[in-house]
Every structure is written in C-alpha cells, then in structure tokens.
C-alpha positions in Angstrom: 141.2 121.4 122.7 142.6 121.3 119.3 146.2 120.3 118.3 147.8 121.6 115.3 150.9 119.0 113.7 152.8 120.4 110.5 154.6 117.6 108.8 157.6 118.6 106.2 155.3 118.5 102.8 156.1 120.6 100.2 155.0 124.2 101.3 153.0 124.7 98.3 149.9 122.3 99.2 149.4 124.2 102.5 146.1 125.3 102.9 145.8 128.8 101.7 145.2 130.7 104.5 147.7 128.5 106.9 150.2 131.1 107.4 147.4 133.3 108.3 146.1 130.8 111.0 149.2 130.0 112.5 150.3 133.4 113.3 147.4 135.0 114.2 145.6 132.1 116.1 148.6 130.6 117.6 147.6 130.9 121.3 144.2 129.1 120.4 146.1 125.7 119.6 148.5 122.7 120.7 151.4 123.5 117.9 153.4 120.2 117.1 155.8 120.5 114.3 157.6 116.8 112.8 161.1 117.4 111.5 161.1 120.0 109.0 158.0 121.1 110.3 159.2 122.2 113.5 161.3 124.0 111.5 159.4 125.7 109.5 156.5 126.5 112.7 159.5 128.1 114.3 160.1 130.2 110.6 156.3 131.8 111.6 157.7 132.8 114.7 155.5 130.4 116.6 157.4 128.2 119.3 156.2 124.6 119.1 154.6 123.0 122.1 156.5 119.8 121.0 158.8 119.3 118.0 159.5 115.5 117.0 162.1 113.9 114.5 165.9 113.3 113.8 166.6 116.7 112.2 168.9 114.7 109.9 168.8 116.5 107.0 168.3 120.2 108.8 170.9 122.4 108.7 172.8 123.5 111.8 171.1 126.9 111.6 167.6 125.0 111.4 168.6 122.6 114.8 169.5 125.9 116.4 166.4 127.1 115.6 164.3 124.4 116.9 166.9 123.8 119.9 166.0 127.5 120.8 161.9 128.2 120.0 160.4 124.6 120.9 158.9 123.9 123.8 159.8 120.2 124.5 162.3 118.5 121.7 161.8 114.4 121.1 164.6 112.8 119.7 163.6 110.1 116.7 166.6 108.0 115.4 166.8 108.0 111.9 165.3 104.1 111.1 162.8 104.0 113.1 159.2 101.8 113.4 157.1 105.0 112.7 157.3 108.0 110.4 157.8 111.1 111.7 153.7 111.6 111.0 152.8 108.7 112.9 155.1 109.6 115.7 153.7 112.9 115.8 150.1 111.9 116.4 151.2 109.5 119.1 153.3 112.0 121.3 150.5 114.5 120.7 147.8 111.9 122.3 150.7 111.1 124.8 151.5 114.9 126.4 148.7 116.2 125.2 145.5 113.7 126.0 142.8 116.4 126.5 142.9 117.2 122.9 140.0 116.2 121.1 140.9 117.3 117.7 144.1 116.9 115.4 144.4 118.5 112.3 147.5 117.5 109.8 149.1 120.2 107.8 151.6 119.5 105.3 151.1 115.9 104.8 150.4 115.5 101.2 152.5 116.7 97.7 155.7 115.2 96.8 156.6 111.7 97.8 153.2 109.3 97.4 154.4 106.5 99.7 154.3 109.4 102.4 151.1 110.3 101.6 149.9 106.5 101.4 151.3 106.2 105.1 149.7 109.2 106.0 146.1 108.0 104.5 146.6 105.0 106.4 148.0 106.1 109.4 144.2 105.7 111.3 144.4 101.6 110.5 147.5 101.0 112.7 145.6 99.0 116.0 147.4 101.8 118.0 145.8 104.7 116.3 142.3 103.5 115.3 140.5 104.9 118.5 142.2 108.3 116.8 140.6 108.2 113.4 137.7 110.3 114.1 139.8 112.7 115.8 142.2 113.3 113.1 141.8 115.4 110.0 144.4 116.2 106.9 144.4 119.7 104.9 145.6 121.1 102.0 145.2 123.6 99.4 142.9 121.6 97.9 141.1 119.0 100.6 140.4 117.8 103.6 140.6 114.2 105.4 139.0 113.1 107.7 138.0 109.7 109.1 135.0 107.5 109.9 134.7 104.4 112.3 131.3 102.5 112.2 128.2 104.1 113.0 125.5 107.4 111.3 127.3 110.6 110.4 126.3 114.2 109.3 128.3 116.4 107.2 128.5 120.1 106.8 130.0 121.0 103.2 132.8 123.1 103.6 133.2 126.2 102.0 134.8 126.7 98.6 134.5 122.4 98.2 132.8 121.0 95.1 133.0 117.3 95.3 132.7 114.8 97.8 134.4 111.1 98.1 133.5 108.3 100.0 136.6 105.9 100.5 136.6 102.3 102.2 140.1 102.1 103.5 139.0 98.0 104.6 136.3 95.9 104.1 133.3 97.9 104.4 129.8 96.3 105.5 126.0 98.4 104.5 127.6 102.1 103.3 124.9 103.9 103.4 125.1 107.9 101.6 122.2 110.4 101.7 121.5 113.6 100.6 124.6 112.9 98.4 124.3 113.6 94.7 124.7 109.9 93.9 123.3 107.3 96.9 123.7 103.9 98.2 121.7 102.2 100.3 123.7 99.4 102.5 126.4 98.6 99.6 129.4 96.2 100.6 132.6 96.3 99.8 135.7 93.9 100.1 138.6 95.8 99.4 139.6 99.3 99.5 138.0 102.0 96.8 137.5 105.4 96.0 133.6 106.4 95.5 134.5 109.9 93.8 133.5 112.5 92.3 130.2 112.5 94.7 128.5 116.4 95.3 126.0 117.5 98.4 122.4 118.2 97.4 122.3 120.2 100.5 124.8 122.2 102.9 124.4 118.8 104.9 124.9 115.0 103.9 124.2 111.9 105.9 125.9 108.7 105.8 125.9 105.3 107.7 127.9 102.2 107.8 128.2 99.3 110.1 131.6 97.7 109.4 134.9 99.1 108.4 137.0 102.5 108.3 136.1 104.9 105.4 137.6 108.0 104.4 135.7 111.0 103.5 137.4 113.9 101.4 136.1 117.2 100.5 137.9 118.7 97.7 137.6 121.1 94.8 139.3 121.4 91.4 
C-alpha cells in the first residue's frame, strides 16, 4: 500500500504529471494532504484520507473546504515540535501502518530551511526505521533514502544524473555500474557526490555505516 502526502510547496515544482496522477489514480492511494496541501488535494476534487496542520494562514473558504472533503482532520497548533511534513509522515505511519511506501509531493521550491528539514526529516531517531520507505518528487527529482546494507537501482525515465549524498558519517560507500565508482570510500561529514550518471538501466551500491541520500535528477 502506498500513501500519497502533498505538502504546501510552491505548485510549480510538482511533478509534471501530478495532477494527472492524482485525479485519475486516486482510488489506488492513501491521500494525506499537510496544511495547504489538504487544501489544494481537495481543489483536485480528491477527499483526503487525512489532512494535518493549523490552517492558519487558509482562508475561511479553504477551512470550509477541508472541513467538508477530508476524511479525518488533525488539528496542529501553530508552534509546534514538528513541521507540518514531519507530522505528516508520523500520522500516516500512525493510521495508516500497512503502508509500505510514502511518496512526498510538494516538498521542495521556495523556502530552503523547509526543504533542509524535509531532506533531513529520515535522521530524526523517530523516523529513521522510515527512510527507506519514503521518497520526495518534483518536476525535476526524486528522493529517496538509504540505511546500511547493498542496493540496486533502476534509472528512472527522463533522469540524466545521479547523486550520492551522505546525510552522516558514512563508513565503505561503495557505487557500481555508476559512471564514476568508489570502492569502500569514508566519509565524516555530510556531502554531495554529484553529477554521477548510470552506465546501465541498473546501478549497484553498498555501504555499511550511515544514511545516504540518492537523487535522480535531470537538467
């Protein structure tokens, strides 16, 4: 089971065919939208299975919205321990804990410090045992997340390059069948290893220590 959350980024880095997805496939999905997310899910006509956040700076016609399409409204106070991201992915694993998959929409463009938080979300000691379930998307990438152990990757259509990114400490990164390869490289502080390209429709990788951060992107 996979659950959809839309976050309130700037609609022009969804993915291009997200409107597309989300209307025609909404039966297929867990649909969670945070704040101005939920808002704008409800705009596609699609009734959110869960919508999260303190609607402070939606309009009365946008609460009404919400009040009337979503499933299952959680109240957030305005200051609050998480982000409205954060809180997103824990009420999904919370009502939701068959779902294997969570995919981020909307969680990139404008303000960095969001996207910072949202890069970093998988670190928190209460989401780690999420990272490999959760993926970002945009117009231009997607996310996704590694805890130790050997990995295959399928290159995505319409993506050129290929980073590797140690979001900690990162023991014996391994990459192959990668344009440019490492064999069992440390590192001791976070860096991006960009710009990287498949050989093949499939690259391999391997490390023993650490969370890293894959991103498949294109120009």
């Amino acid at each position: 089971m996979e659950a959809n959350i839309l976050v309130g980024g700037p609609k022009q880095f969804w993915p291009a065919n997200f409107e597309q997805l989300a209307t025609k496939h909404a039966q297929d999905f867990i649909w969670v939208g945070a704040d101005q997310g939920a808002v704008a899910l409800c705009e596609l006509g699609i009734s959110p299975n869960l919508a999260i956040g303190d609607f402070d700076s939606a309009s009365s016609r946008d609460q009404f919205l919400v009040q009337v399409r979503a499933q299952k409204i959680i109240a957030a106070r305005s200051e609050k321990d998480y982000t409205d991201t954060q809180l997103a992915v824990l009420m999904t694993e919370k009502y939701f804990p068959r779902v294997d998959k969570i995919n981020i929409y909307g969680a990139t463009g404008g303000r960095l410090d969001h996207l910072l938080a949202n890069i970093f979300l998988v670190l928190g000691p209460e989401f780690e045992h999420l990272a490999t379930k959760v993926r970002l998307f945009d117009c231009q990438n997607s996310v996704s997340f590694y805890l130790p152990g050997e990995y295959q990757l399928l290159k995505e259509a319409q993506m050129t390059y290929l980073a590797f990114i140690p979001l900690t400490a990162v023991k014996d990164l391994s990459l192959f069948n990668t344009k440019y390869r490492l064999a069992k490289a440390k590192f001791n502080r976070p860096i991006s290893l960009a710009s990287n390209e498949f050989m093949e429709e499939k690259a391999h990788f391997a490390f023993s220590e650490g969370v890293v951060c894959v991103i498949q992107s294109r120009d």
